[in-house]
C-alpha positions as CSV (number, residue, x, y, z in Angstrom):
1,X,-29.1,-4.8,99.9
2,X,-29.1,-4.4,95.9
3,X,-26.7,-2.8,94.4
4,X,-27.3,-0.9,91.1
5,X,-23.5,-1.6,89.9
6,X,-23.9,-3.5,86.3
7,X,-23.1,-7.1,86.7
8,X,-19.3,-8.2,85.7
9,X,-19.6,-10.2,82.8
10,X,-17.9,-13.6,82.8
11,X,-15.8,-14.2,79.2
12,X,-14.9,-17.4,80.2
13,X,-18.9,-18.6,79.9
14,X,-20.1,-20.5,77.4
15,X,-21.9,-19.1,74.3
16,X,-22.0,-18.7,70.9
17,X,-18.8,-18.9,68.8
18,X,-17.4,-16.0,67.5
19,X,-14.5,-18.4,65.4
20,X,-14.5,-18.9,62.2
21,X,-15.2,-22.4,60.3
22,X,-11.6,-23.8,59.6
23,X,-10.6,-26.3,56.5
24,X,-8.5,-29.1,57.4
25,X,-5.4,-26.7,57.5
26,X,-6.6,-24.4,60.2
27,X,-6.9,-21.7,58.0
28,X,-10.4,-19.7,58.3
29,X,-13.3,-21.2,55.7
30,X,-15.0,-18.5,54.3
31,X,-17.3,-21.2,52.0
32,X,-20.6,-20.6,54.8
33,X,-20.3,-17.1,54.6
34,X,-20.4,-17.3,49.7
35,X,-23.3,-19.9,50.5
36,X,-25.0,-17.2,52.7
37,X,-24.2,-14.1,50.3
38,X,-25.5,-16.6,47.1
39,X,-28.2,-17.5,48.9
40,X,-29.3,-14.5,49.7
41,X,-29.2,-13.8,46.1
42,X,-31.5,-16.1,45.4
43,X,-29.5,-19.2,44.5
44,X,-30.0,-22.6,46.1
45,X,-27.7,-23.9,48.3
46,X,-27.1,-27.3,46.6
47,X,-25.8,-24.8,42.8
48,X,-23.6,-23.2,45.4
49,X,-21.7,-25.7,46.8
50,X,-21.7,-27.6,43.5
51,X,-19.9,-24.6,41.9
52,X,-17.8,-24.4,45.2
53,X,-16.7,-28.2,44.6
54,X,-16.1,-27.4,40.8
55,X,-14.1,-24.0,41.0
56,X,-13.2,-23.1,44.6
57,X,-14.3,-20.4,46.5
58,X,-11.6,-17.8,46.0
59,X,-13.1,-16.0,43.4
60,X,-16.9,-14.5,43.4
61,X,-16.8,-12.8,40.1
62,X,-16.3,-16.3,38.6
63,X,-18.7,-18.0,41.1
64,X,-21.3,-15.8,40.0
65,X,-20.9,-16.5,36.2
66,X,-20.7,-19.9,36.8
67,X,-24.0,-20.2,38.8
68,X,-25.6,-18.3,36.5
69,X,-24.7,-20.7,33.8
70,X,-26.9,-23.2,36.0
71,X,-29.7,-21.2,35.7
């Protein structure tokens, strides 16, 4: 006999990853999620993370300006 009760779903299964990228510290890396956004600007990865490596990514403003320099 079927039932037509929806199926329990098990958490504890393996599947995608719903974390966030840590540094080194623990502390959530929000560096793949400014490479995404740039990107979809129209930037290429590689000027992204070389402005990453030369000014952090805690500021997009002066991300921005500084990519565009690259142009």
């Amino acid at each position: 006999e079927t039932s037509s009760a929806p199926a329990l779903r098990n958490i504890d299964a393996p599947g995608p990853s719903t974390r966030l990228p840590q540094d080194a510290n623990g502390k959530a890396n929000g560096s793949g999620a400014l490479v995404a956004e740039f990107m979809g600007m129209g930037f290429p990865k590689e000027m992204i993370l070389k402005a990453i490596k030369e000014i952090g990514d805690t500021d997009t403003e002066q991300l921005l300006e500084l990519l565009l320099t690259y142009q």
